[in-house]
C-alpha positions as CSV (number, residue, x, y, z in Angstrom):
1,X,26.6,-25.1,16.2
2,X,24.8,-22.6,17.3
3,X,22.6,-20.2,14.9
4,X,24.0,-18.0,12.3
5,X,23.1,-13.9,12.0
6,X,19.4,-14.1,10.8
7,X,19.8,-12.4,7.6
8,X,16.7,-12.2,5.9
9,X,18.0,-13.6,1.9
10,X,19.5,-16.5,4.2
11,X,16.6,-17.6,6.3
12,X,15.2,-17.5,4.8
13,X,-11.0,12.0,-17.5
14,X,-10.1,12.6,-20.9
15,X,-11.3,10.2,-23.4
16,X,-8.5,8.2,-24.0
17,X,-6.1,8.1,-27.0
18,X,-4.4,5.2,-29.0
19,X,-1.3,4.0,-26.6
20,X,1.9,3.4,-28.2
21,X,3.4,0.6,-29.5
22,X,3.8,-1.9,-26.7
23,X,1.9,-0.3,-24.4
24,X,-1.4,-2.3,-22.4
25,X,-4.7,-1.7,-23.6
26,X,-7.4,-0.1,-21.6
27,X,-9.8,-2.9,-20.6
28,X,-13.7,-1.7,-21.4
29,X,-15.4,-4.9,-20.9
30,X,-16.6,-4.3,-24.3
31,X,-17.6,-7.5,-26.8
32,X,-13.9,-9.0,-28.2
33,X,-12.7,-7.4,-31.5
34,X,-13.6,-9.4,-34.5
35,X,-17.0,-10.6,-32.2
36,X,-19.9,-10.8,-34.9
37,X,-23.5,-10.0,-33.9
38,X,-25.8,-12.7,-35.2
39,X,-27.9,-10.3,-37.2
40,X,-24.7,-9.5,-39.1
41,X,-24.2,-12.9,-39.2
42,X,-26.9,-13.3,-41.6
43,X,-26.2,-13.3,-45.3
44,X,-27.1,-14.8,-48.4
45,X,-26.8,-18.4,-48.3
46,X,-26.8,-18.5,-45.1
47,X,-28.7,-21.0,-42.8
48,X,-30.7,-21.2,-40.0
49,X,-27.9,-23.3,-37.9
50,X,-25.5,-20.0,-38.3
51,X,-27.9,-17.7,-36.4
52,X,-28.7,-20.4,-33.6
53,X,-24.9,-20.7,-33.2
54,X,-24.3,-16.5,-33.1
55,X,-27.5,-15.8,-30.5
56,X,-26.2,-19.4,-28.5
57,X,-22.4,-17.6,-28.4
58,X,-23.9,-14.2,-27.7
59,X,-26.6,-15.6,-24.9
60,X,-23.5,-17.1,-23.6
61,X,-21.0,-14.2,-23.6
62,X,-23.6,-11.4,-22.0
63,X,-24.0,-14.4,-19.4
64,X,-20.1,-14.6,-18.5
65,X,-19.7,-10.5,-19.5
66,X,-20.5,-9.5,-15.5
67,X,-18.2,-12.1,-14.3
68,X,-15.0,-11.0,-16.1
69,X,-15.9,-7.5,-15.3
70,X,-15.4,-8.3,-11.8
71,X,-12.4,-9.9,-12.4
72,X,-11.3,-7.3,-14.5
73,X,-12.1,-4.2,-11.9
74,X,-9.7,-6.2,-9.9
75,X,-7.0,-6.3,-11.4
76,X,-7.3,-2.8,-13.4
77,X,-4.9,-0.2,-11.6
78,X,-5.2,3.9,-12.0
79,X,-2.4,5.0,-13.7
80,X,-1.3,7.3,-11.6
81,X,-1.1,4.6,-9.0
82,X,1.8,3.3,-12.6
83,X,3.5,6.8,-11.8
84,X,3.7,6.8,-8.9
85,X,5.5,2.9,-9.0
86,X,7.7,4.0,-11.2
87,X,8.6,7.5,-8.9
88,X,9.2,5.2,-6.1
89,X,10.9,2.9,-8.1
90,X,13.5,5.2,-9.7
91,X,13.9,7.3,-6.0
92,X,14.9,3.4,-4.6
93,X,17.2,2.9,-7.4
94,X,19.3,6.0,-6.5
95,X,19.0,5.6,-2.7
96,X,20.6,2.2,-3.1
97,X,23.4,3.5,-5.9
98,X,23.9,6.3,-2.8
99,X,24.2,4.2,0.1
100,X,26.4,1.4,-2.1
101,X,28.4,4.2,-2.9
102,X,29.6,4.4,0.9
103,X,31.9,1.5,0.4
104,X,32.2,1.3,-3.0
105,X,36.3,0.5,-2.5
106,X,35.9,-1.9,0.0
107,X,33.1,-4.2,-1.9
108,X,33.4,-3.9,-5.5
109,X,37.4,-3.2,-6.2
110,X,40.3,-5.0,-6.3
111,X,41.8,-3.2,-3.3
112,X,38.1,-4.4,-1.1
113,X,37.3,-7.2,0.3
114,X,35.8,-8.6,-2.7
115,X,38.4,-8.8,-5.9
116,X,37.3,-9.9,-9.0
117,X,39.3,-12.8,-8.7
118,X,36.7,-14.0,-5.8
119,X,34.0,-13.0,-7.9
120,X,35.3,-15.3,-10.4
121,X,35.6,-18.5,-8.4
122,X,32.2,-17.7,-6.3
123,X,28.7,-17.7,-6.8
124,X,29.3,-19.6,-10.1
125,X,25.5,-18.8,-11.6
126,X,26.6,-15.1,-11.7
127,X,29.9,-15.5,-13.5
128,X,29.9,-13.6,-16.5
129,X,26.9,-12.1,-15.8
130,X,28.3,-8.8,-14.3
131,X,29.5,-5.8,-16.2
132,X,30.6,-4.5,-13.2
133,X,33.3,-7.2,-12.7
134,X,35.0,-6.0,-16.3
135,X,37.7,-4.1,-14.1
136,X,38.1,-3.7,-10.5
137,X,39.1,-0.6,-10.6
138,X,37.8,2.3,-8.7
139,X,37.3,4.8,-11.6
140,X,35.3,2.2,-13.4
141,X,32.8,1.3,-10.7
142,X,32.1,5.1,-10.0
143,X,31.8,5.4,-13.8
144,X,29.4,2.8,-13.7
145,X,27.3,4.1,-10.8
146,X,27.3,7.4,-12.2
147,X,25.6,5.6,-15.2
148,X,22.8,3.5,-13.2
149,X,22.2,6.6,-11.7
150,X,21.4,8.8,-14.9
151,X,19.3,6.8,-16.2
152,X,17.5,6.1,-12.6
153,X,16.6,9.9,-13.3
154,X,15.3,9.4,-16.7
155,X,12.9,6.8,-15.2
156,X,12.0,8.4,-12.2
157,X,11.2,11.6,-14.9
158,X,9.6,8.1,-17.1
159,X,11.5,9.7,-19.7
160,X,11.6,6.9,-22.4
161,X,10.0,4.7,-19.4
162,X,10.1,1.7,-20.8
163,X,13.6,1.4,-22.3
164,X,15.8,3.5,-19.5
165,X,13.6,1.0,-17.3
166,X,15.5,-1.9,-18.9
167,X,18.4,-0.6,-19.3
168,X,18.4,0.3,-15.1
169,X,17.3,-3.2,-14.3
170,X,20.3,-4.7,-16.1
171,X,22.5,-2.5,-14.4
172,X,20.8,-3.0,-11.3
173,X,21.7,-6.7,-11.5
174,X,24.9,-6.5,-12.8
175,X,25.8,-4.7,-9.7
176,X,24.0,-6.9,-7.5
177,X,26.0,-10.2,-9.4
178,X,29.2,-8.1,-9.3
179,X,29.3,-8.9,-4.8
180,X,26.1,-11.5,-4.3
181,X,27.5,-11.6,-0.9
182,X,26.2,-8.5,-0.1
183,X,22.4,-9.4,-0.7
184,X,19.2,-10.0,1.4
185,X,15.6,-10.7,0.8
186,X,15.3,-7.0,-0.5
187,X,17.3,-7.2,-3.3
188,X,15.5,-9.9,-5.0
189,X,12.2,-8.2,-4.4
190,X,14.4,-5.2,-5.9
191,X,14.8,-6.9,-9.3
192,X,11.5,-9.1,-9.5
193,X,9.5,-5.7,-9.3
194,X,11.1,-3.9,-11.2
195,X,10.9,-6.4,-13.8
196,X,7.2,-6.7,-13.0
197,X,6.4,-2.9,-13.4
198,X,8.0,-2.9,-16.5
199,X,5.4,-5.2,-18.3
200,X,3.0,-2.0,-17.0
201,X,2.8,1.2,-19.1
202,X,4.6,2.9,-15.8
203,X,4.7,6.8,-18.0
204,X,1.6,6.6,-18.8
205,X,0.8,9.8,-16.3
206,X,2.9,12.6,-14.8
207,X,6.0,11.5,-17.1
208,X,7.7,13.3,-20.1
209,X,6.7,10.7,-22.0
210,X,2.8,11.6,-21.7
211,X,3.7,15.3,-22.5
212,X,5.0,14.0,-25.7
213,X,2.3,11.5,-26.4
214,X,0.0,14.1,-25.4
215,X,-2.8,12.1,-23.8
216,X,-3.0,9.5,-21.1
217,X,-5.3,6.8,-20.1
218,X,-7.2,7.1,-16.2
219,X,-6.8,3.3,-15.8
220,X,-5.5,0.1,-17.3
221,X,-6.4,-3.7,-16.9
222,X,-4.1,-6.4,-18.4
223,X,-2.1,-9.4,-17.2
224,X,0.8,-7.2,-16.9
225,X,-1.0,-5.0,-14.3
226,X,-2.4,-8.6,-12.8
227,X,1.1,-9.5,-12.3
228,X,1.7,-6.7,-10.7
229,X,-0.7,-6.6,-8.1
230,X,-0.1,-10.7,-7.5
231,X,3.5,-9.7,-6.5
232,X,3.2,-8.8,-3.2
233,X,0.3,-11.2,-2.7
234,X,3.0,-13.5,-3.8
235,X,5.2,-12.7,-1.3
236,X,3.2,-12.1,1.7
237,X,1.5,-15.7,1.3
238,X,4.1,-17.6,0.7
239,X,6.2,-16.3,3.7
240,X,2.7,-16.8,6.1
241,X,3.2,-20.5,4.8
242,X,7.2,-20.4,5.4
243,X,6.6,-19.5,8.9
244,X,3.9,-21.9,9.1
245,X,6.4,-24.4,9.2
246,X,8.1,-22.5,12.3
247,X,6.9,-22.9,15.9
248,X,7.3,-19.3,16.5
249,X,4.8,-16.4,14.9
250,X,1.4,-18.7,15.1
251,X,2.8,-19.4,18.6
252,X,2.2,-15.1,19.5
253,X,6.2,-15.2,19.9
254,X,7.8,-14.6,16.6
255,X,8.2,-10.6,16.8
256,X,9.4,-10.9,20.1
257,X,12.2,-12.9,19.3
258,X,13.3,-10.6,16.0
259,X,13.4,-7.5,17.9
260,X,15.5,-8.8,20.5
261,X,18.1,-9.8,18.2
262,X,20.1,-6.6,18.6
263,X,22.7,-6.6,15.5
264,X,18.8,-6.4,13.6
265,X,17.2,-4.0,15.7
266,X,16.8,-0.5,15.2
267,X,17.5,2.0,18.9
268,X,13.6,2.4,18.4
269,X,12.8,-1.2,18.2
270,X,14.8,-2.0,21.1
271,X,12.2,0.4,23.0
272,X,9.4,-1.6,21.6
273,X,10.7,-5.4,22.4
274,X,9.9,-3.7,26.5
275,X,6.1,-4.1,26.1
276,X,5.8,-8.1,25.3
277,X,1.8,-7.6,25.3
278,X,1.8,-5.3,22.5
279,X,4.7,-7.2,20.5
280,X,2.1,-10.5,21.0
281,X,-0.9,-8.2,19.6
282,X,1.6,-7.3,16.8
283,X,2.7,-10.8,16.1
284,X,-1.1,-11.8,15.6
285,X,-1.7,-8.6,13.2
286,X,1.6,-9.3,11.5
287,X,0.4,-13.0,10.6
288,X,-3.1,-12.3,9.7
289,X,-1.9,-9.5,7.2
290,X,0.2,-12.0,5.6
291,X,-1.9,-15.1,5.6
292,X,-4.9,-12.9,4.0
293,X,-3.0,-10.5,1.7
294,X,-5.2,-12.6,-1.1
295,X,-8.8,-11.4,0.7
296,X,-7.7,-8.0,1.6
297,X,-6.0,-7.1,-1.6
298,X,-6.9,-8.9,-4.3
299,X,-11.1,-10.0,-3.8
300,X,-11.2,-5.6,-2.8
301,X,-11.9,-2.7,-4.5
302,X,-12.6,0.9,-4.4
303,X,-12.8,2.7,-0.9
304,X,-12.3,-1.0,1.1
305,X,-8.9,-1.8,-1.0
306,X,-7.5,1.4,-0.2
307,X,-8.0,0.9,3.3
308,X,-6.4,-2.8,3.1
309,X,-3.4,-1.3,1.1
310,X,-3.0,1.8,3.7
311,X,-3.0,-0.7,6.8
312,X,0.0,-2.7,4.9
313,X,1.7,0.3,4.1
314,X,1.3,1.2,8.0
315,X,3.0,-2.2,8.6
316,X,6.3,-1.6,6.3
317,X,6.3,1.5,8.1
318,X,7.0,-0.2,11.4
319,X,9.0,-2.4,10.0
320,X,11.3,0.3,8.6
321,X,11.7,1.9,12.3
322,X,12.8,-0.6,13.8
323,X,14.7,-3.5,12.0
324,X,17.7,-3.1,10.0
325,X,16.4,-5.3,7.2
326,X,17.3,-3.0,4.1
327,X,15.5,-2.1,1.3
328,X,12.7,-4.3,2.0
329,X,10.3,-2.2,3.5
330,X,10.6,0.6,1.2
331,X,10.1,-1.9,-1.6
332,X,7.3,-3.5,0.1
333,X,5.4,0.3,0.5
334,X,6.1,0.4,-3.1
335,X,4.0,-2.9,-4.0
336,X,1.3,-1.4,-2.1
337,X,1.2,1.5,-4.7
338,X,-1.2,-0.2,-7.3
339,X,-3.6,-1.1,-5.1
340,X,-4.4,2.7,-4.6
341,X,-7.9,3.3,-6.4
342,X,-8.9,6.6,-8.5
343,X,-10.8,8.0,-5.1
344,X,-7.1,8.0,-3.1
345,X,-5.5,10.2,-5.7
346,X,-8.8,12.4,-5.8
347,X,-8.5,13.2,-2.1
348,X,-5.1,13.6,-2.1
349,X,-5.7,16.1,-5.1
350,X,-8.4,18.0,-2.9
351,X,-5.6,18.5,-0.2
352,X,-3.3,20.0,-1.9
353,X,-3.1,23.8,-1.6
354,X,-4.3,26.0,-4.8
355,X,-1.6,28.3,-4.3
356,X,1.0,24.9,-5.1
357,X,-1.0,24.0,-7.9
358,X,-1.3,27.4,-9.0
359,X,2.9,28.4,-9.1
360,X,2.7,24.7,-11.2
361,X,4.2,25.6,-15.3
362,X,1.3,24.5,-17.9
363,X,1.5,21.6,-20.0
364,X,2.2,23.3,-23.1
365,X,5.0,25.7,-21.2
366,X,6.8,22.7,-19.5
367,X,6.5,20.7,-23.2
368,X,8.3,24.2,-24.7
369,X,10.8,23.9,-22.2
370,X,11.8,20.3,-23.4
371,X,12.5,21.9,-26.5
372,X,13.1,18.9,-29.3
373,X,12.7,16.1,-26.1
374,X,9.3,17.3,-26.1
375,X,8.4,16.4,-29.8
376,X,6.2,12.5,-29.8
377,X,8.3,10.1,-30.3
378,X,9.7,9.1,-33.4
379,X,8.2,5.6,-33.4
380,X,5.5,7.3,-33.4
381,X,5.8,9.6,-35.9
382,X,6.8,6.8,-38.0
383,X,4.4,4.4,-37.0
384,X,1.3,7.0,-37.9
385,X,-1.6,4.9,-38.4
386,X,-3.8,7.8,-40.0
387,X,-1.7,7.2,-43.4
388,X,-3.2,5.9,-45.8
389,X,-2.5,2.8,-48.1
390,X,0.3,-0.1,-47.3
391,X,2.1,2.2,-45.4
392,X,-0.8,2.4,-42.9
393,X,-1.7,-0.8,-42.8
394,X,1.5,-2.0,-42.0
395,X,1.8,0.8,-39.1
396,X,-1.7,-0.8,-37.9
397,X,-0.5,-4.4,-38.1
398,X,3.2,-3.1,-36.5
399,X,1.0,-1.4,-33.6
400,X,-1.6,-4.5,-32.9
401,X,1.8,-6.8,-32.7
402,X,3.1,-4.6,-30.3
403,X,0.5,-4.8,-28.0
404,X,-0.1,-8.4,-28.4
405,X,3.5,-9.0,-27.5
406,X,3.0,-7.2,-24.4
407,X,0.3,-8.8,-23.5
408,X,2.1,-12.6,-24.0
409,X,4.6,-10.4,-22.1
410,X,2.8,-10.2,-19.2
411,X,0.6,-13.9,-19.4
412,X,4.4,-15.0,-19.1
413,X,5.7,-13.1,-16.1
414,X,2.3,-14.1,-14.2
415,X,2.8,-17.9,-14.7
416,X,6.2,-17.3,-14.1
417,X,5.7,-15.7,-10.8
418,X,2.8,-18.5,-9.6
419,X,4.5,-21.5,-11.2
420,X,7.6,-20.6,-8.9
421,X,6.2,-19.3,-5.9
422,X,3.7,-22.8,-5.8
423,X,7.4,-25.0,-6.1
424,X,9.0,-23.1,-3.4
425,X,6.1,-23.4,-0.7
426,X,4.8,-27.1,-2.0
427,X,6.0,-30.3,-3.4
428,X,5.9,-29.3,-6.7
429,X,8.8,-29.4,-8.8
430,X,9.0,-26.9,-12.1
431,X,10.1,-28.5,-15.5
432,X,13.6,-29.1,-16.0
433,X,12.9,-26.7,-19.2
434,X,12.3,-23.8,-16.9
435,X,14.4,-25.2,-13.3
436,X,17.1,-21.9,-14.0
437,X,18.7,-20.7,-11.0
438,X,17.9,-17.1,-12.8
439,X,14.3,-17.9,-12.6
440,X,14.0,-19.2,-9.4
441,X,13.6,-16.0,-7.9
442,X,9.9,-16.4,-5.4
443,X,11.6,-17.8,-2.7
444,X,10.1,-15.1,0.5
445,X,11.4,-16.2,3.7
446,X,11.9,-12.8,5.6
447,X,12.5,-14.3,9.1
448,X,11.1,-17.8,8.5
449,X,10.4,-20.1,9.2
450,X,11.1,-18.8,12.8
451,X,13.5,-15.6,13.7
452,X,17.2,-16.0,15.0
453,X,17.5,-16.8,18.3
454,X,21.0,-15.9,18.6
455,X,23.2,-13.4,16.7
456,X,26.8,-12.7,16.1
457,X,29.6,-10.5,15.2
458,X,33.5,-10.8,13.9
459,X,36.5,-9.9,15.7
460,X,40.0,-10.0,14.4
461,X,43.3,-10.3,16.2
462,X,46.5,-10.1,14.7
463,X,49.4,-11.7,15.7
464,X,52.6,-9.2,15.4
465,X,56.2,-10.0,14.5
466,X,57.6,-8.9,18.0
467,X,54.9,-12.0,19.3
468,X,52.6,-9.6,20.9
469,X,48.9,-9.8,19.8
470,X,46.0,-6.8,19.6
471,X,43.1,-6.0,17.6
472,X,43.6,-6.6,14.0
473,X,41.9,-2.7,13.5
474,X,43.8,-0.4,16.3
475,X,42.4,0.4,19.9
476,X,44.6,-2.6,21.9
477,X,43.9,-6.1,23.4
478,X,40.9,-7.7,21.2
479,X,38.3,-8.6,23.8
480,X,34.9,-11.3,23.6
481,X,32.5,-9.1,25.7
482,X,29.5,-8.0,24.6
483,X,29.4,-4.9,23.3
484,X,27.4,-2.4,24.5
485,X,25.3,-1.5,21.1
486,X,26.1,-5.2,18.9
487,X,24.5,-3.2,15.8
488,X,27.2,-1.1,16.0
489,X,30.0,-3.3,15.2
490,X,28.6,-3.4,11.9
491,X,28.6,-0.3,9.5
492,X,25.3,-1.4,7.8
493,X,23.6,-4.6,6.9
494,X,24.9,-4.7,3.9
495,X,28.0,-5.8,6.3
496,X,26.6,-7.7,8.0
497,X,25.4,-10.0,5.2
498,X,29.3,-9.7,4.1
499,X,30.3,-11.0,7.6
500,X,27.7,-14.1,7.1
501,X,28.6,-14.8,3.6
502,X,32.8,-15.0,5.1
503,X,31.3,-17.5,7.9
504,X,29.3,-19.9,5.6
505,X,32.3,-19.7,3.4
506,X,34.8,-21.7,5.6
507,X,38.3,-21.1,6.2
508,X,39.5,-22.2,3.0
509,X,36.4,-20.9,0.9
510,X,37.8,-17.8,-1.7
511,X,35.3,-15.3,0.7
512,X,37.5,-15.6,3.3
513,X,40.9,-15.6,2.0
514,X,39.5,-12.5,0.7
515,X,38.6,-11.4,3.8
516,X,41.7,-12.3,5.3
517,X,44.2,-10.8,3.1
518,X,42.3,-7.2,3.6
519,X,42.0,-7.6,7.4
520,X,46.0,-8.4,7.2
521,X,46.3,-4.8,5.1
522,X,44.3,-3.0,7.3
523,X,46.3,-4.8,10.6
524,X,49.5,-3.4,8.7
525,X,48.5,-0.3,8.5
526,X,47.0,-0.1,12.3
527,X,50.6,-1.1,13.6
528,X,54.1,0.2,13.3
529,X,55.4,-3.9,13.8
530,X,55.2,-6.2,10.9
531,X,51.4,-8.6,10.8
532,X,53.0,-12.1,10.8
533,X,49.1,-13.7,10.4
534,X,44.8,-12.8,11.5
535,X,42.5,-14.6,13.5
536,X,38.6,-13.9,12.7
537,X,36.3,-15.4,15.2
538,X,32.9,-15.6,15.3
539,X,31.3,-14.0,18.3
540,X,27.6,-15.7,19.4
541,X,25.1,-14.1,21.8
542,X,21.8,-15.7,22.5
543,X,18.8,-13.4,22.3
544,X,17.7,-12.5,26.0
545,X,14.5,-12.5,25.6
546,X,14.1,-13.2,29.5
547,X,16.3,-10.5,29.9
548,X,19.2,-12.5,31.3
549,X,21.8,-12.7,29.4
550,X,23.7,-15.4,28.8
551,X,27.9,-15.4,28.6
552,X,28.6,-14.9,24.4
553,X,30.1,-18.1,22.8
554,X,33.4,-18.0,20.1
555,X,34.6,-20.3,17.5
556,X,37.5,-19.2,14.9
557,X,36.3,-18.8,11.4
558,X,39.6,-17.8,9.6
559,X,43.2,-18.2,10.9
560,X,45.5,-16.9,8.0
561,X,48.9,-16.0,7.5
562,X,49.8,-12.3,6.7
563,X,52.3,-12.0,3.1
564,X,55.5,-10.9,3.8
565,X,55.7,-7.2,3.9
């Protein structure tokens, strides 16, 4: 059988003020809270044992201090490199709602491809777990995207960060579980950072929420923040180790081969696969960005990691231009975001023109304008920790559980993320406590462990009730050549993971008698004679990477009969 469409889910300086509740805590590398000095230590009654023990515990933390403030400049992130996450988060969000929203009929109603019948007896670990399969009616998914979008704004504006952040990651999922068909690499990276930035304090800066808390922090360090600067480090290692596996990328040939698969190649990509020197230098840069994403990002800091993080970002650029891989690069240039140091954001402030910064509104004008939105919030106000009595101390103890919540928060997601991402690239297998398909979500193999070789597309014919026989969607005899652009027989990818997904399904699978029943609709209405039944075939090309190519293979996927009338 030869190789399916290489789809990349298949293959693979203000002092700072008290945060609010649930918010990270700005790491000082100060002595612990609650840490005693020894001379304190000594009271009436007490021995000469205690004070050994405090200067023996104090000798030993100034010892081990410098160490965990190295590890701790590592993994603290400027907060406007949070914003800016969170920006680029929300402006993904609604870029995906809009392009979605292109075929929101054909992939998410009952008159699509995609009923919620199929949705029901498919992809079993998502049943139930989609409030957009509640109705397949049109009004309702419009209603619904309408919804993911508003809030998308609010969190873009990190009004409220945290909990419109939520409540757009549900949503986000429940419209990725509604047609699972539809997804690629991308859109798990979608959800797993997402959910990783939302362990951060992402409104910390340039966000309505720090007009109405009224003070920010310049940087924070915490496991959440550690988590999400592992992420992509995550990613990019264990794909260098997926392909590792391959013959291809640490042979110098591995790009070549992706860019001359044209259904997921870009017109400008297609340019580049005519200079096999440069694609080889490529291929090398490409593998040694991803087998030492943990040197260049992680051991860096200052000046040297902004440079690491720019050349990435340079990467996902490229990638962008020229393969049709979805959201992945933009999410990937998002990852990069945190590793942006305090002197990035201080150039970038210096370049900007006074006259902008000038025609900006003032704090206190643009708070006015919020009008009662720009009052603190009301946990806040209720949780006031400068009352005095019970009532404060129970706002203190409310506040310290908060953060320490958060902070188990993040511990959590960053075990989570390494226990995973170590099962899927090694021998190891996670506890049968945690082994959730839901949880399972590290697996990063973005071409890997080698690229396609060969790709495909779908042709239909219908068989008429007078006995003649033409394309299934209008413009006569259905024909097996090879197309002269191959991307352009699919709308998006998004299709083309649909297309895949019909394949793998088999004839009888509920994908394709989906499939089948819309292509007979569409056949119906193409033709003034009645659609007795559809053939889909499956249309195979090798790659020509020699530039000789090679005459395209079929098979028949789907032969269905038409319903009467």
């Amino acid at each position: 059988m030869p190789s399916r469409d290489s789809a990349p889910d298949d293959d693979r300086d203000a002092d700072p003020e008290a945060p609010a509740v649930g918010d990270d805590v700005e790491s000082t590398g100060d002595e612990p809270e609650g840490f005693v000095d020894s001379d304190d230590a000594v009271t009436a009654g007490s021995d000469e044992a205690t004070v050994t023990s405090g200067n023996g515990l104090e000798r030993a933390w100034e010892r081990l201090s410098p160490v965990l403030d190295r590890v701790r400049k590592r993994f603290e992130v400027d907060t406007r490199s949070l914003a800016a996450v969170r920006i680029a988060l929300g402006l993904v969000i609604l870029l995906d709602l809009l392009h979605r929203s292109q075929d929101l009929a054909l992939f998410y109603t009952d008159a699509g491809v995609y009923p919620v019948a199929a949705y029901e007896a498919t992809y079993g670990q998502y049943t139930g777990m989609s409030l957009h399969a509640l109705s397949g009616d049109l009004w309702f998914q419009g209603l619904l995207f309408v919804v993911a979008g508003a809030f998308a704004v609010a969190f873009l504006l990190g009004y409220r960060t945290r909990l419109v952040g939520v409540v757009s990651l549900l949503l986000l999922f429940s419209l990725q579980a509604r047609n699972p068909a539809l997804l690629n690499g991308g859109d798990r990276l979608f959800r797993v950072l997402l959910a990783v930035a939302l362990v951060t304090p992402l409104g910390e800066r340039w966000s309505v929420d720090a007009l109405r808390r009224g003070s920010a922090r310049t940087a924070v360090a915490s496991f959440g923040t550690a988590a999400l600067l592992a992420q992509p480090v995550v990613v990019f290692t264990s794909n260098a180790i997926a392909k590792h596996a391959g013959e291809e990328w640490y042979a110098g040939d591995g790009l070549t081969i992706a860019l001359h698969n044209e259904v997921m190649t870009t017109a400008l990509g297609k340019v580049l696969a005519d200079f096999p020197t440069l694609l080889t230098l490529l291929n090398y840069g490409w593998v040694t960005l991803l087998s030492g994403s943990a040197l260049f990002l992680l051991a860096t800091v200052g000046r040297v990691r902004m440079v690491a993080a720019l050349v990435y970002t340079s990467a996902f650029v490229g990638m962008l231009l020229t393969m049709a891989v979805g959201l992945f690069p933009l999410l990937l240039m998002t990852s990069m975001l945190p590793f942006m140091p305090a002197v990035f954001w201080e150039t970038c402030s210096r370049r900007v023109p006074s006259a902008w910064t000038e025609r900006l509104p003032s704090t206190s004008a643009v708070a006015a304008a919020l009008g009662p939105l720009g009052r603190p919030p009301i946990e806040r106000r209720v949780l006031d920790p400068d009352r005095e009595g019970w009532y404060g101390e129970a706002s203190d103890y409310t506040i310290a559980y908060g953060r320490s919540l958060l902070t188990v928060i993040g511990f959590c997601v960053l075990v989570w993320m390494l226990v995973f991402s170590a099962a899927t690239v090694g021998d190891y297998d996670v506890p049968a406590e945690i082994d959730y398909d839901h949880l399972d979500q590290q697996k990063w193999g973005l071409y890997a462990p080698d690229p396609s070789e060969s790709y495909s597309w779908y042709p239909s014919r219908a068989y008429l009730a007078n006995g003649s026989t033409t394309n299934a969607f209008g413009g006569g005899e259905l024909t097996f050549d090879r197309p002269p652009d191959p991307a352009a027989e699919y709308p998006n990818f998004r299709h083309r993971k649909f297309m895949s997904a019909v394949d793998s399904s088999g004839p009888d699978g509920s994908i394709a008698e989906s499939y089948a029943d819309w292509v007979c609709e569409r056949a119906q209405e193409s033709h003034d004679a009645p659609v007795d039944s559809v053939t889909v075939y499956q249309v195979y090309q090798s790659s020509p990477i020699d530039g000789e190519y090679e005459d395209p293979g079929r098979q028949i996927v789907i032969e269905h009969d038409c319903p009467a009338g």
